[in-house]
N, C-alpha and C positions, 0 to 999 in steps of 0.2 A: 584504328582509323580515327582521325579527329574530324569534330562536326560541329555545328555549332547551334543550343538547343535549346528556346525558351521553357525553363521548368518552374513549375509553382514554388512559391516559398516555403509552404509547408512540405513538400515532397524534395526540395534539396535541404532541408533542414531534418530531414529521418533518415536523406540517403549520407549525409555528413553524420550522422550520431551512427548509424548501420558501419558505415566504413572505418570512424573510430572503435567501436568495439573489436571490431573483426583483424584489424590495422590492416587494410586496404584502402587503396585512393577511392576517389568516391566514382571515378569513370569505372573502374573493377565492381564494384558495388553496387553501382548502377546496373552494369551489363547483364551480371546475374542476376538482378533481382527480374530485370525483363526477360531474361531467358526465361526462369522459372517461371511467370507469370504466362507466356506466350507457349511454355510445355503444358500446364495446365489447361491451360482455355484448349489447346489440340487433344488433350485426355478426355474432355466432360462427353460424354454420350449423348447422343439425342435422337430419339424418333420421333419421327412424323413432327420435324422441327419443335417439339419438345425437351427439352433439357431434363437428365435422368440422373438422377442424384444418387449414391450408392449408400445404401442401408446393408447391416449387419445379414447374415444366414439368419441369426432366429431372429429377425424383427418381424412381428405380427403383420398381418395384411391390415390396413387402416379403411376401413368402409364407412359411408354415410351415416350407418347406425352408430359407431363409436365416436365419430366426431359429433353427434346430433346427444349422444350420452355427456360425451367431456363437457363440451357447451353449458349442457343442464346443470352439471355438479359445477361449473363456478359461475353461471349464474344464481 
């Protein structure tokens, strides 16, 4: 489909360097990169309108006291 789309010069300027590497047009280039972009943002979890970020199985529980510790060792 053709459209016609004011875009920043720094963002047709990465989406022409993206679609040279790749050798696609930069409308090809474009479209995936917002696909991808618009899969993500429908992936990110959230409760209770919070945003939930995905950490490993063994990452430690982060509490008050360890970020009140970290603090102290660089200051």
């Amino acid at each position: 489909m053709r459209t016609t789309l004011d875009i920043d010069d720094d963002v047709l300027f990465a989406a022409k360097e993206i679609a040279k590497r790749q050798g696609k047009s930069i409308g090809k280039a474009l479209s995936e990169l917002a696909r991808q972009a618009l899969s993500r943002q429908a992936e990110t979890p959230s409760r209770n309108g919070i945003l939930l970020f995905p950490c490993q199985a063994e990452a430690g529980v982060v509490t008050l006291e360890l970020v009140n510790q970290l603090r102290d060792e660089v200051l």
